[in-house]
C-alpha positions as CSV (number, residue, x, y, z in Angstrom):
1,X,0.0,0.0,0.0
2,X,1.4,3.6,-0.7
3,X,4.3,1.9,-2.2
4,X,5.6,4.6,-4.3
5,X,5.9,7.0,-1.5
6,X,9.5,9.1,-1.7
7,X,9.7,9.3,2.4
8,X,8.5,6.3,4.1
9,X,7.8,8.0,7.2
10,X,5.3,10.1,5.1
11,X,3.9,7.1,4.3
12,X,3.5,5.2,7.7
13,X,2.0,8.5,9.2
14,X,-0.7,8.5,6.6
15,X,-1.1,5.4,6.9
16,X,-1.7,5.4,10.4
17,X,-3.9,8.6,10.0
18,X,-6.3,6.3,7.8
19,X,-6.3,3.5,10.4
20,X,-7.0,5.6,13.6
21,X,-9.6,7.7,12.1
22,X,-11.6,4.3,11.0
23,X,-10.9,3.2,14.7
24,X,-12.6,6.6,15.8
25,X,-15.7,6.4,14.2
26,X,-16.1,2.9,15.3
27,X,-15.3,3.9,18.8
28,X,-17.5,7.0,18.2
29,X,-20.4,5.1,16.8
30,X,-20.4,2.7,19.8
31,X,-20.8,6.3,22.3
32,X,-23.6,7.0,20.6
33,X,-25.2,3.5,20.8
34,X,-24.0,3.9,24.6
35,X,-25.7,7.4,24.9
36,X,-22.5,8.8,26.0
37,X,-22.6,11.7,27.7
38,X,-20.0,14.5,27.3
39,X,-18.7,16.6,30.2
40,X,-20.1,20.0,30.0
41,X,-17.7,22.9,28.4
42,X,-17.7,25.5,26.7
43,X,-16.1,24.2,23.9
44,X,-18.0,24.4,20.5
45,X,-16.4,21.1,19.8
46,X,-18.0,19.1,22.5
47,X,-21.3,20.3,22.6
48,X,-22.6,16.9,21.6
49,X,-21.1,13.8,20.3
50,X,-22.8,15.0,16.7
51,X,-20.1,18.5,17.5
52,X,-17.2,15.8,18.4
53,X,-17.7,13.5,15.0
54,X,-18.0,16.5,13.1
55,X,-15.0,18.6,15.0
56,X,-12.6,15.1,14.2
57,X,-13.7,15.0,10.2
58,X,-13.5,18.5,9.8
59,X,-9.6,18.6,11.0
60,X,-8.5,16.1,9.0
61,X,-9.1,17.6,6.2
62,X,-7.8,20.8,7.9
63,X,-4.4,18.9,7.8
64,X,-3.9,17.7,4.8
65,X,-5.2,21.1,3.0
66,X,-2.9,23.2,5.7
67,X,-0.1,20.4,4.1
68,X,-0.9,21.5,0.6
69,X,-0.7,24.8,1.5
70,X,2.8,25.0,3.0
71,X,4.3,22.6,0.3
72,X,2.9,24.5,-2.6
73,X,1.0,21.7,-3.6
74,X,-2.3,21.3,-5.7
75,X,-4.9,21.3,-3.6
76,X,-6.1,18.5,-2.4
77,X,-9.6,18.5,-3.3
78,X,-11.3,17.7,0.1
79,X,-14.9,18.3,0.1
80,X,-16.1,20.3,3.5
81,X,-17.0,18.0,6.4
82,X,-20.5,18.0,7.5
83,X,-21.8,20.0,10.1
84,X,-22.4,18.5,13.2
85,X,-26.7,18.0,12.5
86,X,-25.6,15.7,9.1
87,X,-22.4,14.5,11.1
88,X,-23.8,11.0,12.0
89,X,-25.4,10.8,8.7
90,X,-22.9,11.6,6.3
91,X,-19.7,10.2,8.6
92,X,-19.4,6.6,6.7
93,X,-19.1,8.4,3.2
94,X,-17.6,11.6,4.2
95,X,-14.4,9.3,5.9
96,X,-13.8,7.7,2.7
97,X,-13.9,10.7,1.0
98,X,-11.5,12.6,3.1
99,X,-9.1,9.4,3.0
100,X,-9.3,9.0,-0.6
101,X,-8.0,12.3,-0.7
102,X,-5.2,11.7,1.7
103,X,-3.3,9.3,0.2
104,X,-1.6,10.6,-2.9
105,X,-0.3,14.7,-1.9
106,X,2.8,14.1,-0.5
107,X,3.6,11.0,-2.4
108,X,6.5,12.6,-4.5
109,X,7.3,15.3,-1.8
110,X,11.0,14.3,-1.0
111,X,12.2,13.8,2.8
112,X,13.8,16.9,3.4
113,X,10.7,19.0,3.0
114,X,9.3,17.1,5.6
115,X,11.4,19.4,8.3
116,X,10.0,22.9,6.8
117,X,9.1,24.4,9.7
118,X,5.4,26.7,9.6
119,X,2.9,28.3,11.4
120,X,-0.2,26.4,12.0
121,X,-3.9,28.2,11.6
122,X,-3.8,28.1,15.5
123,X,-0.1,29.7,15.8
124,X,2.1,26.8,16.8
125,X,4.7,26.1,14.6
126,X,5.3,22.4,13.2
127,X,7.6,20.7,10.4
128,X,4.9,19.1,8.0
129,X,6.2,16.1,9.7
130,X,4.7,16.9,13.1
131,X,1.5,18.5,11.7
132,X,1.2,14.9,10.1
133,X,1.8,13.1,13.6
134,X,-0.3,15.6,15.1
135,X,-2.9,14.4,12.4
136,X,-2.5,10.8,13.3
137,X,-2.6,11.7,17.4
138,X,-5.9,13.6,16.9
139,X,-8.4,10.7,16.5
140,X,-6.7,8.5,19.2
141,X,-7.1,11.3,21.6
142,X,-10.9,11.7,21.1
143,X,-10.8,8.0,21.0
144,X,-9.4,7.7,24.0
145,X,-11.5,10.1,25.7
146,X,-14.7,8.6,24.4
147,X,-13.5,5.1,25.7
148,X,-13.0,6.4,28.8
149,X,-16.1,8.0,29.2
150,X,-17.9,4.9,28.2
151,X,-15.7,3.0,30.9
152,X,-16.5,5.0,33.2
153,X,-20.1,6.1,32.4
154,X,-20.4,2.1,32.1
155,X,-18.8,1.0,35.7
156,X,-20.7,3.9,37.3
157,X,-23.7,3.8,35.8
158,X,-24.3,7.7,35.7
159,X,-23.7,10.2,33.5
160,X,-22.0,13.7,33.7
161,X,-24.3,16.3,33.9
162,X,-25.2,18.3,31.0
């Protein structure tokens, strides 16, 4: 898979990015079956578990476009995630969309370029390499988060309150 990738890591870490998110929304899917309830915050993101699916599909294409970008590449052609109301309906398709699209950018983009060092849309700088890690970390941690609240939303039997 990927084999004509010039950098290998490129290639693991989108790899990986395509495996985690699938993990996500399986591990997302099974909240909502749980009726998982988030902790309140003011966070836009985590206003529901419709505002987390939709928060997790919209940033990974906010990745690989931000990629692009930097790299002076074509873009990417990533379709716009759903809003969080057509989140749960539109996941399954969107997910292969927005890995479709993943897979071929920075096929030919040779090693070095991999350590040119930008400013992401929230200010921290990152080499494209560890905006691409950071793209692989992001579903595990709201993985994570959800299996956790499951675990302990499961063992308790409660819920946070809303």
């Amino acid at each position: 898979m990927l084999e004509h990738y010039s950098y290998r890591g490129a290639r693991a870490l989108v790899l990986m990015h395509e495996r985690y998110m699938r993990e996500f929304l399986v591990t997302w899917k099974q909240a909502k079956a749980a009726n998982v309830a988030l902790p309140k915050t003011e966070d836009p993101d985590y206003q529901s578990l419709e505002h987390v699916l939709a928060h997790v599909l919209r940033a990974a294409r906010g990745y690989m476009t931000w990629m692009c970008e930097k790299l002076a590449l074509l873009d990417p052609g990533i379709e716009s995630a759903p809003p969080p109301e057509r989140a749960q309906m539109e996941a399954d398709q969107y997910l292969e969309h927005v890995l479709a699209r993943w897979r071929e950018p920075l096929a030919k983009v040779p090693e070095e370029r991999f350590d040119e060092v930008y400013p992401s849309r929230w200010k921290t700088v990152y080499c494209i390499d560890a905006m691409l890690e950071h793209a692989v970390c992001h579903p595990l941690r709201h993985m994570f988060q959800l299996q956790e609240l499951m675990a302990v939303q499961t063992r308790s039997g409660t819920k946070p309150a809303a």
